[in-house]
C-alpha positions as CSV (number, residue, x, y, z in Angstrom):
1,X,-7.9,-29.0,26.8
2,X,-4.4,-30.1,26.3
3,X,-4.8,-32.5,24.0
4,X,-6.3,-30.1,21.4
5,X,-3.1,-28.6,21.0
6,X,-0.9,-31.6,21.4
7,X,-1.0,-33.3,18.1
8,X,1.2,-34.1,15.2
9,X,-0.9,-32.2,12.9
10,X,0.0,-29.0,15.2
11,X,3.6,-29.0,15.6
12,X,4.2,-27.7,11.8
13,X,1.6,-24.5,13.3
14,X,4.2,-24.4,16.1
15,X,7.5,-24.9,14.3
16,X,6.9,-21.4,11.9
17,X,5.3,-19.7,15.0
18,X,8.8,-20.3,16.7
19,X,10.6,-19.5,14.3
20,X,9.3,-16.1,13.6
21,X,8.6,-15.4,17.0
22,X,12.6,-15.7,17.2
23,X,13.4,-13.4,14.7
24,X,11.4,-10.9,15.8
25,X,13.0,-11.4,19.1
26,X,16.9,-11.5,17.5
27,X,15.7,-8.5,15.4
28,X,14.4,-6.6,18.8
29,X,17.6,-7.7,20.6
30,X,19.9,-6.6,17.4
31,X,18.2,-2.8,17.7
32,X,18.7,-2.4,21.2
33,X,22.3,-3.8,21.6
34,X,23.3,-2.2,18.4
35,X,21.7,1.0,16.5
36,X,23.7,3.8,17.0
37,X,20.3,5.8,17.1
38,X,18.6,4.1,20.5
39,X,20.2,4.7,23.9
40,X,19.3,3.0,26.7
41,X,21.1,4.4,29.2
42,X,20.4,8.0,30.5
43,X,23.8,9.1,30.3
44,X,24.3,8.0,26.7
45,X,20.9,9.9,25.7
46,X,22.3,13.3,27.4
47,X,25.3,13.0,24.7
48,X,22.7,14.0,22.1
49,X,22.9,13.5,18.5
50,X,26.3,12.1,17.8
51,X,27.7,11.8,14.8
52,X,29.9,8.6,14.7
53,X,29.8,7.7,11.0
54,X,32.0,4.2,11.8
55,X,29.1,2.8,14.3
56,X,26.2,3.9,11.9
57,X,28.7,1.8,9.2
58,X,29.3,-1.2,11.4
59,X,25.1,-1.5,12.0
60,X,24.4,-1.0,8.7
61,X,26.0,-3.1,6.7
62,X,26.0,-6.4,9.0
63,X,27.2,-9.9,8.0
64,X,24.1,-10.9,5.9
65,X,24.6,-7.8,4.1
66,X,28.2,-8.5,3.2
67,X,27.3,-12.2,2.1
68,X,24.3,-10.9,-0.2
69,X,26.4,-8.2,-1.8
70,X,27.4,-8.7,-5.1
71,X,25.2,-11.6,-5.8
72,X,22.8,-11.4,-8.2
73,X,18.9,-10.6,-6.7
74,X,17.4,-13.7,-8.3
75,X,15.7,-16.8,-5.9
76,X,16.4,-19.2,-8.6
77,X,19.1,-18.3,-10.7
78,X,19.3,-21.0,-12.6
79,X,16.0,-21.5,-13.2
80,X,15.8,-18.4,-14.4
81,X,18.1,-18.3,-17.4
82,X,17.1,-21.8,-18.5
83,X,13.7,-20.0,-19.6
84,X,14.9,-16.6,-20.4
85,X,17.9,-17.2,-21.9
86,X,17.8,-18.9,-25.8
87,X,19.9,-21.9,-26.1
88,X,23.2,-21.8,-28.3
């Protein structure tokens, strides 16, 4: 039975199976440790609805975001304006 599963032409199948099973898990993990909206604990859930503007700022707009922003939302820039732009 194990040697079904054990073989090269498998281990690409396992490689993007990992890989997405680990960010779902950092995703999960990043919610829990960080949303301003989930408490765990029971005294942080009898607070109530706080209103800290700063944490919901902090979660939001995370690393990724700040490297993204201001670039333009293309996969292949240059691809792109060798066909859609004329040449001079």
């Amino acid at each position: 039975m194990a040697n079904r599963w054990i073989r090269p032409e498998v281990y690409p199948l396992f490689v993007t199976t990992g890989v997405a099973v680990s960010i779902c898990v950092g995703q999960l993990v990043r919610n829990i440790t960080g949303n301003p909206e989930v408490r765990v604990l029971k005294e942080k859930r009898a607070a109530g609805v706080l209103e800290n503007f700063d944490e919901g700022r902090r979660y939001s707009q995370h690393g990724f975001r700040k490297f993204i922003d201001g670039k333009r939302p293309e996969i292949m820039p240059s691809i792109n304006s060798f066909f859609a732009d004329p040449p001079k």
